[in-house]
FIKOLZA-1660 file (N, C-alpha, C; in steps of 0.1 Angstrom, whole numbers, plus 5000, padded with zeros to 4 digits):
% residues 161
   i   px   py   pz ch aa at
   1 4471 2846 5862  A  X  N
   1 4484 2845 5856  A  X CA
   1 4495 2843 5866  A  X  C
   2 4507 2836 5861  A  X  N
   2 4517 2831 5872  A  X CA
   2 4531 2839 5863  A  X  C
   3 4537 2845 5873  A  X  N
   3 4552 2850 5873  A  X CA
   3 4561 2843 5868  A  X  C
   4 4567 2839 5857  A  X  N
   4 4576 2829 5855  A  X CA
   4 4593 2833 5860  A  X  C
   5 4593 2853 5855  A  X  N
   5 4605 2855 5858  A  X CA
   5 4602 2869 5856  A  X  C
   6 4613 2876 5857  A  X  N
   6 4611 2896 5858  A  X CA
   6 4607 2899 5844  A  X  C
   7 4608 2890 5834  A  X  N
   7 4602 2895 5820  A  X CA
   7 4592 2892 5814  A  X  C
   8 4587 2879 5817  A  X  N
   8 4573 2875 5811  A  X CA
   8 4562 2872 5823  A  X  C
   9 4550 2874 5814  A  X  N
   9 4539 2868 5828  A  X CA
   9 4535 2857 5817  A  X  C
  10 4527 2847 5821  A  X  N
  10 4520 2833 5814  A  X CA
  10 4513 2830 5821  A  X  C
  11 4503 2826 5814  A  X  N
  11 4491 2823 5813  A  X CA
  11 4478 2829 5802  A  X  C
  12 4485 2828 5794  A  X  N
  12 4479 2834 5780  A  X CA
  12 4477 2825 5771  A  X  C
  13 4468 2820 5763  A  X  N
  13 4470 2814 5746  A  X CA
  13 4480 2821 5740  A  X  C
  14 4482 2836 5745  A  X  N
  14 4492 2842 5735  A  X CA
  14 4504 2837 5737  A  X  C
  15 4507 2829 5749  A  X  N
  15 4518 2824 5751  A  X CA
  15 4531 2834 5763  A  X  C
  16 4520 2847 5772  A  X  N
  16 4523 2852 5775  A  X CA
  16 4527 2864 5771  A  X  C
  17 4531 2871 5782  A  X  N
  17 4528 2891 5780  A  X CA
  17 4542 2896 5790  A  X  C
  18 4551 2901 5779  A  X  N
  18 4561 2909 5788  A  X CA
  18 4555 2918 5793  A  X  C
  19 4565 2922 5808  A  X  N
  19 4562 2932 5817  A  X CA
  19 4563 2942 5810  A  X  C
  20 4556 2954 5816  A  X  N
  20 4557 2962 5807  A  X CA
  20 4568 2973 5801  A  X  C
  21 4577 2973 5813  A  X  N
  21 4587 2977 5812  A  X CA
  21 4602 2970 5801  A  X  C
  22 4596 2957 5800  A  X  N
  22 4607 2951 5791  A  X CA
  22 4603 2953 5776  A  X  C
  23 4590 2953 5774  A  X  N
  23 4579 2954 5768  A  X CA
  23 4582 2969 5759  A  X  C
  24 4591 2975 5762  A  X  N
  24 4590 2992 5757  A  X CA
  24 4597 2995 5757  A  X  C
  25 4608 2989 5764  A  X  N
  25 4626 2989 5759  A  X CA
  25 4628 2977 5745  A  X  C
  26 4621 2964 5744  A  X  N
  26 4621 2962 5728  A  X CA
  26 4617 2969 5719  A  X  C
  27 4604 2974 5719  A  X  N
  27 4596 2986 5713  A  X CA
  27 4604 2993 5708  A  X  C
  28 4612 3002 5714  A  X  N
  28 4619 3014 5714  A  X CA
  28 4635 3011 5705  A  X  C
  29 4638 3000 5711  A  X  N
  29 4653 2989 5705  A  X CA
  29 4650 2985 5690  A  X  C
  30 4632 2980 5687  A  X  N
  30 4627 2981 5672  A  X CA
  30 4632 2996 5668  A  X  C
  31 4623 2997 5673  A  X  N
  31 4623 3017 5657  A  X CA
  31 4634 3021 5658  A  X  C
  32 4644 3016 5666  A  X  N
  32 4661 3025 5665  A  X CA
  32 4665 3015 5654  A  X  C
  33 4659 3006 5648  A  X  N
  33 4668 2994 5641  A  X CA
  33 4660 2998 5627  A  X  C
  34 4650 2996 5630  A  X  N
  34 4636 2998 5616  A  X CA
  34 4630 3007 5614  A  X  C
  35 4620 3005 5605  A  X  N
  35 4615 3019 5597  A  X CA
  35 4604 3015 5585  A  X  C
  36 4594 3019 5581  A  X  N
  36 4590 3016 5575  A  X CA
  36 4584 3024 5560  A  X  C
  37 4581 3023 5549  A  X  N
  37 4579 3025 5539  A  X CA
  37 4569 3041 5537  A  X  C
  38 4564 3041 5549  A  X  N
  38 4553 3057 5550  A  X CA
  38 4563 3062 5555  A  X  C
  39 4569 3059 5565  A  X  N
  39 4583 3067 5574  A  X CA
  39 4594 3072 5567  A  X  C
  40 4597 3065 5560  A  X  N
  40 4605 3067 5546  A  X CA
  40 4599 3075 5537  A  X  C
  41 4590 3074 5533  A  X  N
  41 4582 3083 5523  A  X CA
  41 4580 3096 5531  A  X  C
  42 4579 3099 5543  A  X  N
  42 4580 3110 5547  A  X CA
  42 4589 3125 5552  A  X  C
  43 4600 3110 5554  A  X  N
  43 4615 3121 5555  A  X CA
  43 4621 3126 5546  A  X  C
  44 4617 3115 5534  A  X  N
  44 4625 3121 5517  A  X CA
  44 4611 3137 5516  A  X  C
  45 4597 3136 5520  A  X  N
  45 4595 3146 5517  A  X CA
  45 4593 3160 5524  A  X  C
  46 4598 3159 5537  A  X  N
  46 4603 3165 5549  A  X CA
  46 4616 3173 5545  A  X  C
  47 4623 3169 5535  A  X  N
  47 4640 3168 5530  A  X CA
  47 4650 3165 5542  A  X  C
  48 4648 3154 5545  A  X  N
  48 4656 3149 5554  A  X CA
  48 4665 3139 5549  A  X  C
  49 4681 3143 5554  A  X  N
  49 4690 3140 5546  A  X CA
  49 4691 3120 5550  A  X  C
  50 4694 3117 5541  A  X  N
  50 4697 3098 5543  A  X CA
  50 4696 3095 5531  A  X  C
  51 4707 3079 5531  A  X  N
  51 4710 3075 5519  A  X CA
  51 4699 3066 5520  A  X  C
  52 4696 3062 5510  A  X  N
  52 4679 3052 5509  A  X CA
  52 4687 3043 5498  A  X  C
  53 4691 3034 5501  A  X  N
  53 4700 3022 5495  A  X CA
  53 4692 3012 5490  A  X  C
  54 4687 3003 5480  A  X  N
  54 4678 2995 5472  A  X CA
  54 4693 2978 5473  A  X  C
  55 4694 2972 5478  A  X  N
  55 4704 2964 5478  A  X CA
  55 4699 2949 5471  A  X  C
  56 4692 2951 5463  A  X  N
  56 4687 2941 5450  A  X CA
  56 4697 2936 5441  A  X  C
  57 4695 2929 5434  A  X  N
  57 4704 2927 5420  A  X CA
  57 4697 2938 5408  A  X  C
  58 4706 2936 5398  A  X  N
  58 4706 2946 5390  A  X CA
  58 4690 2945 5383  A  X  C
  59 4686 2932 5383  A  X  N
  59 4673 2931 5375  A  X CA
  59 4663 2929 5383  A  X  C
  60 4661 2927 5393  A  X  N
  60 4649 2932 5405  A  X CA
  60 4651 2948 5403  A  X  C
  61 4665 2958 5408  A  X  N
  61 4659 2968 5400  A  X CA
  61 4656 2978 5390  A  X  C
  62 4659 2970 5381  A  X  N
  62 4653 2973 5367  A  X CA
  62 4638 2970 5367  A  X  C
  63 4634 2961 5374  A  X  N
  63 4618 2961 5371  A  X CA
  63 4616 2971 5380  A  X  C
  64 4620 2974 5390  A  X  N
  64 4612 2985 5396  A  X CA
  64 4616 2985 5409  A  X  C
  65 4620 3001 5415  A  X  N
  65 4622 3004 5426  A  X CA
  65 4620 3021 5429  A  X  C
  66 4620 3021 5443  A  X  N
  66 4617 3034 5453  A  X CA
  66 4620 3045 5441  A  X  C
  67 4615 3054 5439  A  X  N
  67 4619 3066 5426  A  X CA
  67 4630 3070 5436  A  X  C
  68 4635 3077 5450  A  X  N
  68 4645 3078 5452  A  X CA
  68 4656 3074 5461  A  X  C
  69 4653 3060 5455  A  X  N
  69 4665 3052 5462  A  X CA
  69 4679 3052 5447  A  X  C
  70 4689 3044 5458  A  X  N
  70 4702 3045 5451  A  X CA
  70 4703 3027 5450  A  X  C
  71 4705 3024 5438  A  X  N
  71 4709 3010 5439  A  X CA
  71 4725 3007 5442  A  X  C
  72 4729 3001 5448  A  X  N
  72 4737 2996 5456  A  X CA
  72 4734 2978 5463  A  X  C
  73 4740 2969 5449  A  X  N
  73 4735 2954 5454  A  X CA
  73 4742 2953 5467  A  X  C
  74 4740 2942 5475  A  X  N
  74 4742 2941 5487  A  X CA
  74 4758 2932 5488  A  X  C
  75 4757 2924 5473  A  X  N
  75 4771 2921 5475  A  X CA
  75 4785 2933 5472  A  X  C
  76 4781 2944 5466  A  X  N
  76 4788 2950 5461  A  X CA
  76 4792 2964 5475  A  X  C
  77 4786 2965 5484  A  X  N
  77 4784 2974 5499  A  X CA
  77 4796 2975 5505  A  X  C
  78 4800 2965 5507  A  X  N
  78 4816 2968 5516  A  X CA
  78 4825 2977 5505  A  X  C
  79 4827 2971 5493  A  X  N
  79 4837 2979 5481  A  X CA
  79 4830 2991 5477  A  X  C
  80 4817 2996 5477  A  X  N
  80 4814 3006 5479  A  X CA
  80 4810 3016 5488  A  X  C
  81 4809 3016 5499  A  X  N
  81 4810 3025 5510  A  X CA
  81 4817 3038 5509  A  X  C
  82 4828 3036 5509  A  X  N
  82 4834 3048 5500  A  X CA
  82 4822 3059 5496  A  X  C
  83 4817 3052 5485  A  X  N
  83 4805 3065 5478  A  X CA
  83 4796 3070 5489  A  X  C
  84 4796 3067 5498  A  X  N
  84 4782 3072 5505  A  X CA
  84 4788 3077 5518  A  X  C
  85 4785 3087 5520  A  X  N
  85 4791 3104 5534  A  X CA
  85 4786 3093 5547  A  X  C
  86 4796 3094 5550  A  X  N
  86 4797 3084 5565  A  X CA
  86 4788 3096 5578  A  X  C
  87 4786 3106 5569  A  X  N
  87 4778 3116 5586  A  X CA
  87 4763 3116 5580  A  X  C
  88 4762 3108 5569  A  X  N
  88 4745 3104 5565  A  X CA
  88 4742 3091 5571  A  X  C
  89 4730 3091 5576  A  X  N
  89 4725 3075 5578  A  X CA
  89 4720 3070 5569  A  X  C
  90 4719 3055 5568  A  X  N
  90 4712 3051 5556  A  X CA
  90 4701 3044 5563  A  X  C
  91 4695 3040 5549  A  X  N
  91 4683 3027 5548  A  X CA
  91 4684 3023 5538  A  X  C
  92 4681 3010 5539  A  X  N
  92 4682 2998 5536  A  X CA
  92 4671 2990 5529  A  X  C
  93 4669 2986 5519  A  X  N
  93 4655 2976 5517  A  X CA
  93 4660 2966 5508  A  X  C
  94 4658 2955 5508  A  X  N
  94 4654 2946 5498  A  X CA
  94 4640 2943 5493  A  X  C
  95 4639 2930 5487  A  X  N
  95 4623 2928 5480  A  X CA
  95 4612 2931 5485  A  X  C
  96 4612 2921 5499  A  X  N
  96 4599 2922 5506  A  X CA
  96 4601 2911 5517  A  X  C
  97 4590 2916 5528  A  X  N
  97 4584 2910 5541  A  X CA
  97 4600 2892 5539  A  X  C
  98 4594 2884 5529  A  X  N
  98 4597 2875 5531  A  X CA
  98 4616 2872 5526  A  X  C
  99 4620 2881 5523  A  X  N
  99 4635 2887 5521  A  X CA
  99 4644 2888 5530  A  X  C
 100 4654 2884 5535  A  X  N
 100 4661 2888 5547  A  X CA
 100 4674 2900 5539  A  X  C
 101 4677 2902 5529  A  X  N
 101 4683 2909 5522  A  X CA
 101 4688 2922 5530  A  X  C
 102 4676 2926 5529  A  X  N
 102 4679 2940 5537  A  X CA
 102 4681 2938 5550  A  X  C
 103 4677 2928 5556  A  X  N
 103 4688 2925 5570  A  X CA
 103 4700 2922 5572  A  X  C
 104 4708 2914 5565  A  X  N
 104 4719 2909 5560  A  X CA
 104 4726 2926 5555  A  X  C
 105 4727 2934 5549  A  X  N
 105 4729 2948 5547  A  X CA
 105 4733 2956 5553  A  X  C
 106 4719 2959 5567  A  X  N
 106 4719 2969 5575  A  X CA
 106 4731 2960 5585  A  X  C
 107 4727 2946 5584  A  X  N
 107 4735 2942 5594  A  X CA
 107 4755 2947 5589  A  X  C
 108 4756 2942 5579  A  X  N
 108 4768 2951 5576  A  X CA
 108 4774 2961 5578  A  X  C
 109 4762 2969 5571  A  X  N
 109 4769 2984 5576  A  X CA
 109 4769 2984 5587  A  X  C
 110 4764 2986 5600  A  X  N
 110 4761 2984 5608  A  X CA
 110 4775 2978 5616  A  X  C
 111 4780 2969 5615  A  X  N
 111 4793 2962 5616  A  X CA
 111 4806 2969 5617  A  X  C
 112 4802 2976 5601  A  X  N
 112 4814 2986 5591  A  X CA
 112 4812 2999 5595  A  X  C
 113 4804 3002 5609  A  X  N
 113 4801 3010 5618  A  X CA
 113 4796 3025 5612  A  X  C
 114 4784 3020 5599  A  X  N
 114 4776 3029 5596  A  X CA
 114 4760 3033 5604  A  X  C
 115 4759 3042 5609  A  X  N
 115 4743 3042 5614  A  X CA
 115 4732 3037 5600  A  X  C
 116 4723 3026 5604  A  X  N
 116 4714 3025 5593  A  X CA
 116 4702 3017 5600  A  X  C
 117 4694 3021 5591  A  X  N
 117 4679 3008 5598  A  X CA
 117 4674 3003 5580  A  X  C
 118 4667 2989 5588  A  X  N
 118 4663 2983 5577  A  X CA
 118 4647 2991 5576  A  X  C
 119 4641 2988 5559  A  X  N
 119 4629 2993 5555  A  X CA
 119 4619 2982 5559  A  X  C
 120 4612 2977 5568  A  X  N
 120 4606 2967 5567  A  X CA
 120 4594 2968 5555  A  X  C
 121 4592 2955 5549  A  X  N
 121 4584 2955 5542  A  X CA
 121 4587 2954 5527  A  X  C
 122 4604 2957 5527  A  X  N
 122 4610 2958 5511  A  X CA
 122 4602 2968 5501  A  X  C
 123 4610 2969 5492  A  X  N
 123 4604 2973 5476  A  X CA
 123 4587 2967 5474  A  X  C
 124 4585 2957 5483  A  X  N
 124 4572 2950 5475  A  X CA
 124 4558 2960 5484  A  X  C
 125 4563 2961 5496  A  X  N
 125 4562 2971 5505  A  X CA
 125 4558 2990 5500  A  X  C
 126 4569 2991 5498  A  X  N
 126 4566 3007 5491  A  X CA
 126 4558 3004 5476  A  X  C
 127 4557 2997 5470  A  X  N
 127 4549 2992 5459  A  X CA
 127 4536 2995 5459  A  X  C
 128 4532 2987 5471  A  X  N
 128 4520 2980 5472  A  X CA
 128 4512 2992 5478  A  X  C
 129 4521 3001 5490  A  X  N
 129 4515 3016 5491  A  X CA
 129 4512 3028 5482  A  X  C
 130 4517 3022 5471  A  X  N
 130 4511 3032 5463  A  X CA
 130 4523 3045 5459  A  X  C
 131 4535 3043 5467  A  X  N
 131 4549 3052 5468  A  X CA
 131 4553 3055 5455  A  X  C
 132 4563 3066 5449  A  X  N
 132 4565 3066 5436  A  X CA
 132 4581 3053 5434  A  X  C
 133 4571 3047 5424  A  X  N
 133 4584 3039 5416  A  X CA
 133 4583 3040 5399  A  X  C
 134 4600 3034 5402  A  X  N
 134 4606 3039 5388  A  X CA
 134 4613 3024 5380  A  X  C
 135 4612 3027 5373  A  X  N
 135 4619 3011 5363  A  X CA
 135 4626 3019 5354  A  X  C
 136 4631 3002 5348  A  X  N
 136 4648 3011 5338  A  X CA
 136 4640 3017 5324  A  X  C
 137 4628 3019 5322  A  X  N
 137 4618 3030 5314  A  X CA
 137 4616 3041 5321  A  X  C
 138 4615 3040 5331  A  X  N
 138 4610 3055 5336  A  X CA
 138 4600 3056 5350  A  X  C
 139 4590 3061 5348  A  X  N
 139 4580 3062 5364  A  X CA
 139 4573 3048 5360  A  X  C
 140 4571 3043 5369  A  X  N
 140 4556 3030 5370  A  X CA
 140 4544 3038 5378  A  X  C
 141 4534 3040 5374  A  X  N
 141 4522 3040 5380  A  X CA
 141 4515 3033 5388  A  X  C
 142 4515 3031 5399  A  X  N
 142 4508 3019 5404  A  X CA
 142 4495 3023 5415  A  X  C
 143 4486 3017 5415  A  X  N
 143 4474 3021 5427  A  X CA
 143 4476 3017 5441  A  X  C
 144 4476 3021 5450  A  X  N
 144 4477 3017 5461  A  X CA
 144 4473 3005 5464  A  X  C
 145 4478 2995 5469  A  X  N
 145 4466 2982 5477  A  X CA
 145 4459 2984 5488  A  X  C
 146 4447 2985 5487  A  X  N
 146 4439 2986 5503  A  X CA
 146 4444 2976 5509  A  X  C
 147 4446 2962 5508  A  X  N
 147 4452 2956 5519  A  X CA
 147 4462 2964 5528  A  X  C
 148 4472 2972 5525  A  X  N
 148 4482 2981 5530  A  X CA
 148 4484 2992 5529  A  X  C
 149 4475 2998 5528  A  X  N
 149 4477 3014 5527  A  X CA
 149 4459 3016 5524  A  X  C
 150 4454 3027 5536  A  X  N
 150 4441 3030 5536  A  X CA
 150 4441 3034 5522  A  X  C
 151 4433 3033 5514  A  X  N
 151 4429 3041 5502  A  X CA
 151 4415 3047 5499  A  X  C
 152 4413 3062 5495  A  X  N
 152 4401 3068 5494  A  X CA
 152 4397 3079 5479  A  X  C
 153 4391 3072 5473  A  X  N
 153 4392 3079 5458  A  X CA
 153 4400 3074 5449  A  X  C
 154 4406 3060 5455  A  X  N
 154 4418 3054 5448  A  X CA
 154 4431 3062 5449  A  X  C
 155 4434 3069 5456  A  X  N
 155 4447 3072 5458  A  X CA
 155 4445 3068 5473  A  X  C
 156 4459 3065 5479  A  X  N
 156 4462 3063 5491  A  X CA
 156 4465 3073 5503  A  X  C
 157 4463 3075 5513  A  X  N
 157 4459 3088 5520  A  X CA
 157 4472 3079 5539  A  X  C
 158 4476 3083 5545  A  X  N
 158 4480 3082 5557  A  X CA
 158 4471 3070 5563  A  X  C
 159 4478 3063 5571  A  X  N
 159 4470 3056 5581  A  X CA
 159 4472 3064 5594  A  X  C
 160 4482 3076 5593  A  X  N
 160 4486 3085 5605  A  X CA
 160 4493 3078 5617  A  X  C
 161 4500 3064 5611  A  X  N
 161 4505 3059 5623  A  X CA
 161 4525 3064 5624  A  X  C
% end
């Protein structure tokens, strides 16, 4: 492998391997920004205080979202701020993986100099694990997907990451 500069080495198909030191300061620059849908599921049941913001339109959630998130569309966030205790952090989600919604969001508050991280994975995300959701009827039932969430007995169990 050849040195190209203080941050990457090459000579990979992968297209190259940051040092490792750069390598863990992204790492670390990730999870201060993001969060994910088990991580989330765990602080709401830890009771850890944070606003958990759904920034959809009104009828994405009506079909269905996080049982304790707060809907709050994403165009509506700056004129609502006000509602939400500026010494709480938030999160953030929109639909899913292929969504930038909830980036566009956090990026805001963020801006409007709120602490927040986005949910990676969206609503389709907490769904598909098996998380409790709710529609404008009430609870939705749903089984975990083994593609995304280990499952054993048909309920879904930790991946303990």
């Amino acid at each position: 492998m050849t040195a190209v500069d203080s941050t990457t080495v090459v000579g990979s198909a992968l297209g190259g391997f940051a040092e490792p030191a750069a390598a863990a300061e992204h790492f670390a620059r990730r999870l201060t920004h993001e969060t994910d849908p088990s991580d989330v599921a765990a602080a709401l049941e830890a009771g850890e205080r944070f606003h958990f913001i759904d920034v959809r339109s009104r009828e994405a959630w009506d079909q269905g979202h996080a049982a304790a998130a707060t809907h709050v569309p994403r165009g509506e966030l700056a004129g609502r701020l006000a509602e939400l205790d500026a010494s709480i952090p938030i999160v953030v989600y929109c639909w899913g993986p292929a969504c930038n919604g909830g980036t566009k969001a956090a990026h805001l508050l963020a801006s409007l100099g709120r602490p927040v991280k986005e949910m990676l994975g969206g609503f389709e995300y907490w769904a598909r694990e098996g998380l409790p959701v709710e529609g404008a009827g009430g609870p939705i039932h749903r089984a975990a997907d083994p593609l995304t969430a280990p499952v054993v007995g048909g309920a879904a169990i930790s991946c303990d990451c």
